[in-house]
C-alpha positions, 0 to 999 in steps of 0.5 A: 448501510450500502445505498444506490449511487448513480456517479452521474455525467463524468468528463471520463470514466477510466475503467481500467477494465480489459480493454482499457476503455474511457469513457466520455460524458459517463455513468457508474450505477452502483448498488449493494457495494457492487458496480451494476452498469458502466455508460451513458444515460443510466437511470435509477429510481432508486439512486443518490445522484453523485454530480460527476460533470467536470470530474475524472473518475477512476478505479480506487487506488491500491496501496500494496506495501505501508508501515502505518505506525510510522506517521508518528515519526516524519522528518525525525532529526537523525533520521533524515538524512541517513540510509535503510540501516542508520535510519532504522537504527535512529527510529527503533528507540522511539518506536519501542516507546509505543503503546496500543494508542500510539498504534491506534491513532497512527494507523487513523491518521495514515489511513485518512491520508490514503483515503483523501489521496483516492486509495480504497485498498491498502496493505500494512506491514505491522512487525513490531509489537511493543507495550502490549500492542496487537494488528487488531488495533491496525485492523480496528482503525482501518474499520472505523475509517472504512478502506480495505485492509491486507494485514501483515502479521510482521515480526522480528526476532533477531536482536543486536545481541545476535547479530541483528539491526533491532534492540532486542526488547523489540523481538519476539520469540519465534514460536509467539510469532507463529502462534500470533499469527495464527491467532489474527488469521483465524480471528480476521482474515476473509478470503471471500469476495469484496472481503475488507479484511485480508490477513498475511505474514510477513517477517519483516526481512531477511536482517531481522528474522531466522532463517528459520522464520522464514521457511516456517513461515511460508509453510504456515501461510501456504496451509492457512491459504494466506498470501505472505510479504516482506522486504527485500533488496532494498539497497546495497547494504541489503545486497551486501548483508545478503551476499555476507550472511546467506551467500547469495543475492536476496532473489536466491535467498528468498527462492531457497526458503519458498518465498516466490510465487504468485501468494509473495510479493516482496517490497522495495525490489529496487536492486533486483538483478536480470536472473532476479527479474527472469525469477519473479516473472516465472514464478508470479511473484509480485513486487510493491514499488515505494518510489518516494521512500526510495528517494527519501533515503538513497536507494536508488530507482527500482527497475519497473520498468524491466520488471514490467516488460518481463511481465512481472506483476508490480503494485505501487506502496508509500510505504511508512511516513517515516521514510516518505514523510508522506502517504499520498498515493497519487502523489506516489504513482507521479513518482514513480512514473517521473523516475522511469522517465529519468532511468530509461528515457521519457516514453518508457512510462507513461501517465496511464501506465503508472495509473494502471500500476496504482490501480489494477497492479496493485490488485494484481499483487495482492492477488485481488480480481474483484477490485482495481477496474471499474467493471460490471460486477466488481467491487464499487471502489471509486475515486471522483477526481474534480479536474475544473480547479487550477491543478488541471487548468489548461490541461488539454488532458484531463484524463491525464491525471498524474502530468496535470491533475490534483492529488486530492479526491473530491469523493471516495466509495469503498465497497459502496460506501461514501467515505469522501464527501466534498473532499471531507472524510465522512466516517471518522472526526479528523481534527479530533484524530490531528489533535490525538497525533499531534499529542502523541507525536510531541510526546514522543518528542519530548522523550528525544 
């Protein structure tokens, strides 16, 4: 049951809102899963007192592109050291061995680490389906841990045997596709305010689906009024597979099949060219930056920074565990803030932009205007960030959190809700859910 919380006397509130306040020595009232009022000296009858006093408190964290599934298979050997397509190539033996549990306890444990690194709203892009496993289990998890959830309807259905990168017992056939999505749209997706459950599809990518798929699956999306996802130019092999099977650049693929425009946002993004740039900046359409992932298996750096200056909207992914080993989006908005300043020179992206990005970009992408601020009216999704430990000792700037500041929340509230208590996840049993991983996880092991 939502509750009055009253987030009492914050060293600073970073609002994010329009005018990009911050506010020193600050409230946030909050009631009915709703932010009531931002300021000095509120005062409620009613309220829970949150002690805010030597805290940093921010809009919650918004994760636009992850594979939850993935947190079974960090730092697989064979994997580790490979490229986009050996990497895959290594994994999808292994992923083909899951069943609905394995679905279930990765996407708990994944979302656990988001929730403990301040992130309130995630995507996931779930596009493989072995042993009878749905998206419901993802959605069913993202419930009992108590963030928001963009379910994306993902698939393949080019096999090895027709030219493509995955086994063939991991796709699907189209038309099942289809009808599946179908199916989880009309059962989960909520296209109403402060909804926590937003459904999308999203075939996986251009080296794994038809042509066809592709385009049937924009004309799905647009009459469902759903927003729709994938990966694209990723690295140079994407360019180069594009270039071989379709003629043309991903951007111009992507273009010819109705995947632009203000409900699309692409992932990875990261060999984007200046027509591509200029594409997407024109159409609306939104990408979801994965810095780590992108380092972790040699792609290169994405050019957020052109990308931004274009004024084209860019959100901030961990993307899967498998190729980030980690899903901390604090740690990932540092990231991609560092790899700007190695690209196009240190004051080309500062400590507040890249928080931006993590916050109200990421909203922006996923076409959300209730979340990603911290303003009268909108969602009440917080993160309380504690800058007294050692993490920001000596900083002169607290606020500044992504150059000294932790990477763990002290609390969460999504929707309201107090999720994050003292830095422990109040709605779910964590170890009970580790022991569950790390089971699975030395299953999957064993099996090589």
């Amino acid at each position: 049951m939502k509750r009055c919380y009253l987030v009492r006397g914050a060293q600073t509130v970073i609002t994010m809102d329009d005018a990009r306040r911050e506010l020193h020595g600050a409230d946030v009232l909050i009631r009915d899963g709703r932010i009531e009022a931002v300021g000095a000296q509120l005062y409620d009858d009613n309220a829970q007192i949150i002690d805010a006093r030597g805290c940093v408190v921010t809009p919650g964290l918004v994760n636009t592109h992850h594979h939850l599934y993935q947190t079974l298979t960090r730092a697989v050997p064979g994997a580790q050291d490979a490229l986009l397509f050996g990497w895959l190539q290594r994994l999808y033996p292994i992923w083909a061995r899951f069943t609905p549990e394995h679905m279930r306890v990765s996407a708990l444990t994944g979302l656990a680490e988001l929730a403990l690194s301040g992130c309130t709203t995630t995507s996931d892009h779930l596009y493989l389906f072995p042993n009878g496993s749905t998206l419901d289990d993802t959605i069913h998890a993202a419930g009992e841990i108590g963030v928001r959830l963009h379910a994306t309807r993902g698939a393949m259905s080019i096999g090895e045997s027709a030219g493509g990168l995955p086994p063939d017992r991991l796709v699907e056939r189209e038309e099942a596709i289809l009808a599946d999505t179908i199916r989880v749209i009309d059962r989960f997706h909520d296209a109403s305010e402060g909804a926590m459950v937003r459904v999308a599809a999203a075939p996986c990518s251009p080296f794994s689906v038809s042509r066809e798929l592709m385009r049937d699956a924009a004309l799905l999306a647009r009459d469902k009024g759903v927003m729709m996802h994938t990966h694209l130019a990723e690295n140079d092999e994407d360019i180069a597979y594009s270039l071989e099977k379709f003629g043309c650049r991903p951007g111009q693929y992507a273009e010819s099949l109705g995947w632009v425009g203000p409900d699309v946002w692409h992932a990875h993004c990261v060999k984007l060219d200046v027509s591509e740039i200029e594409l997407f900046a024109k159409t609306g359409t939104g990408v979801a930056h994965c810095p780590c992932s992108n380092c972790r298996l040699g792609s290169g750096i994405a050019p957020v920074r052109k990308m931004r200056d274009a004024g084209v909207s860019v959100g901030l992914g961990v993307d899967g565990s498998a190729s980030n080993d980690a899903g901390n989006l604090m740690a990932e908005a540092r990231m991609a803030m560092l790899l700007q300043r190695v690209a196009f020179g240190a004051d080309k992206m500062s400590a507040r932009e890249a928080l931006e990005i993590a916050t109200r970009g990421g909203a922006q992408v996923l076409g959300r205007t209730d979340i990603g601020q911290i303003a009268v009216g909108k969602r009440a999704d917080l993160a309380i960030w504690d800058v007294s430990d050692i993490e920001s000792a000596g900083s002169w700037d607290p606020a500044a959190l992504l150059l000294a500041g932790p990477t763990s929340v002290r609390d969460l509230f999504v929707e309201g809700n107090h999720i994050v208590k003292n830095g422990w996840l109040a709605t779910v049993d964590l170890p009970l859910v580790l022991e569950d991983q790390r089971r699975l996880a030395r299953s999957l092991a064993e099996q090589g």
